[in-house]
C-alpha positions, 0 to 999 in steps of 0.5 A: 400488721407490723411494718418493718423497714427495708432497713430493718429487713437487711439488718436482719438478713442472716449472712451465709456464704454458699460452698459455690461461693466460698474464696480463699486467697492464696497463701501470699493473701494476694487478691485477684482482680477483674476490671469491668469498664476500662475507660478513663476512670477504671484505668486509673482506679486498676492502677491504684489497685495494681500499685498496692502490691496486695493486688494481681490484676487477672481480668479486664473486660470493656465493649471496646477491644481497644480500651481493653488493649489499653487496660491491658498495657498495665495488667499484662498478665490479665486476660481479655473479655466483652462480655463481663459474665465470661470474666465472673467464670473465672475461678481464680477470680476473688473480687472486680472492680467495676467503672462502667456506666451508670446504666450496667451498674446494678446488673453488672454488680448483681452478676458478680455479688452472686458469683461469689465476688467482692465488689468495688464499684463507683458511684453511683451506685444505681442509675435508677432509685428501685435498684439499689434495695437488689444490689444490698440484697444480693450483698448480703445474702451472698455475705461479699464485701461491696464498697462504692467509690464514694472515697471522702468515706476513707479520707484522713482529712473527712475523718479527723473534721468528723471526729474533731468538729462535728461531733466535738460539737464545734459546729452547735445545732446545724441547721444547712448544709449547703454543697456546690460542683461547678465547671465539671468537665467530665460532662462536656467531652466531645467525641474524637474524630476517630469516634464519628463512625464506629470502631468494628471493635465497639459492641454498641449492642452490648453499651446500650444493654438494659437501654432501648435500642437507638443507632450508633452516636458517639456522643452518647457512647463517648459523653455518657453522663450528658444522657439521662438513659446512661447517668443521672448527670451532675445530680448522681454524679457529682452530688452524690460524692456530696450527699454522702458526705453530709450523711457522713458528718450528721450520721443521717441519710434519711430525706423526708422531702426533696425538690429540684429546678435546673435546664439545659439551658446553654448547651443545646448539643442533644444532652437530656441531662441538665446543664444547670441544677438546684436541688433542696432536700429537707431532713428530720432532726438527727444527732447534730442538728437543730431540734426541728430539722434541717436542709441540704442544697446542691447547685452546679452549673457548667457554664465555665464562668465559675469553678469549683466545689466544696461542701459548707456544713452551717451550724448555731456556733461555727461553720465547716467548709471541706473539699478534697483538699482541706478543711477549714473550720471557723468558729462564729465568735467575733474575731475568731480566725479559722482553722485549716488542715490539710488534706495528706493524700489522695483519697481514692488510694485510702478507699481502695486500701480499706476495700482490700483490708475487708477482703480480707478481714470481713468487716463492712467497709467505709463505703458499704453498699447500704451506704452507697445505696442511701446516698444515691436514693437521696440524688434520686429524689432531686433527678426525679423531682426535675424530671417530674417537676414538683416537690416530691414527700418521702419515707426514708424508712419505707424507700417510698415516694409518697403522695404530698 
């Protein structure tokens, strides 16, 4: 019998678009948006959306009323929802973003690739490795743009070290890519005061979802990536943004083994999600790399003792250092001095203009859903790994843990 890979099944998969799902902008080509998850982020990314002028943003939907009030204080003309399926009725509608989570990103994206919407949604992409062949299946058989927040995919500055370093082949044969996130606050908030009982206006029923049922704590509402049943912690949300960015310079996204060590080894304050974390994954020999193959490593810590992150791509005649500042390219003849650019701007505003071109010409944008589905399979593999505590073999083709 003849395999054919996930891959190749999706590549395959005819694009149609139902009548029910068919969307016309208006005559100005303006896009009507709907915010599902109105925290912190998707307020932030809303209002990158809202200063293109390309954008009205008609929708906000949270659990808590008075994150919507919020949201709603920028989008003054949107209406307000608890309840994203009662947003994706609206006809108006022609894309959503979505910020909620990690644990309602699969279902919620699902609901409104299949309700004919476009869809940009941060990273990652799933919570859980299985999800991610249902959410590019539903892209594509519903033929809607899905981008993921992995913004390095439309920053000037990752694009120029691309085109000008690697595959100008300034780097020779890699062999180690070697990526760093310390110090991360987002995974130490405390809950307010305000938090400690439960707003009448939070819908703790409807946070939790797809997650068993536990009584109200405002620290796992409040501090959700501490929480293994709500987000992959540093791995999936941190290495990620990483991962993908190596996959972007060597144009491989297919680990063939993966292994992690980490704890919660400091703050003992009921997360389950690791507050310390290695991960190792192992690649097979791709375009730009030595001829055997090489690795990929990510460490982060929170211990506020050291800051900082970056990737560092190691190669036979230089090295690439970028972060989401600059990039610094240092050739590995005696003397020389490194080259530093700049980064010009801010890379989520380039992300979101790239999803709104490909809105509106059709195209797979930057961060296309198969994309952001590989790079969050690759986080996967290292949580499992910790989790199960033991090397873990793969075939990228196939998506399958193997036995070693």
């Amino acid at each position: 019998m003849l395999a054919i890979s996930r891959r190749d099944l999706y590549r395959a998969t005819a694009a149609w678009t139902a009548a029910s799902y068919s969307r016309i902008l208006g005559a100005n080509e303006t896009v009507n948006l709907g915010l599902i998850g109105a925290g912190g982020r998707g307020r932030y990314v809303m209002g990158i959306f809202a200063d293109t002028t390309r954008v009205n943003v008609t929708g906000v939907c949270d659990v808590y009323a008075a994150r919507v009030d919020q949201a709603m204080q920028r989008a003054t003309k949107a209406k307000g929802f608890s309840d994203h399926r009662k947003l994706l009725e609206m006809k108006e509608l022609d894309a959503v973003l979505i910020a909620t989570p990690d644990h309602w990103h699969a279902g919620t994206a699902i609901d409104a690739l299949r309700a004919g919407k476009d869809v940009y949604v941060e990273k990652p992409l799933t919570l859980k490795i299985e999800e991610g062949p249902e959410i590019v299946k539903a892209a594509r058989i519903n033929d809607r743009i899905c981008q993921v927040g992995m913004q390095q995919r439309s920053g000037s500055h990752y694009l120029q070290a691309k085109e000008e370093i690697v595959k100008a082949g300034k780097l020779g044969k890699i062999t180690l890519a070697r990526t760093w996130w310390h110090g991360n606050g987002a995974h130490l908030q405390k809950a307010p005061e305000s938090m400690q009982t439960r707003p009448s206006n939070l819908d703790w029923a409807r946070f939790l979802g797809p997650v068993k049922w536990r009584d109200y704590d405002p620290q796992q509402y409040w501090n959700f990536r501490a929480y293994l049943d709500f987000g992959g912690g540093q791995i999936t949300d941190l290495f990620t943004h990483w991962i993908d960015v190596v996959h972007m310079f060597l144009e491989q996204d297919n680990p063939i083994s993966g292994v992690a060590a980490g704890g919660v080894y400091q703050y003992r304050d009921g997360r389950t999600a690791p507050d310390t974390i290695n991960a190792l994954l192992e690649y097979p020999a791709g375009p730009y790399t030595a001829a055997h193959g090489w690795t990929a490593t990510f460490e982060a810590t929170l211990s506020p003792g050291i800051k900082g992150a970056g990737v560092e791509i190691c190669g036979t005649e230089g090295k690439l250092y970028i972060d989401r500042g600059r990039y610094e390219y240092l050739s590995a003849e005696k003397g020389a001095q490194p080259v530093i650019v700049k980064s010009p701007r801010e890379q989520t505003g380039e992300h979101v203009a790239n999803f709104l071109d490909c809105v509106k010409s059709r195209k797979r944008p930057n961060g296309d859903v198969w994309i952001g589905h590989r790079s969050a399979q690759a986080s996967h593999l290292a949580n499992i790994s910790y989790l199960e505590k033991r090397r873990l073999k793969f075939d990228p083709d196939r998506e399958e843990i193997l036995p070693l």
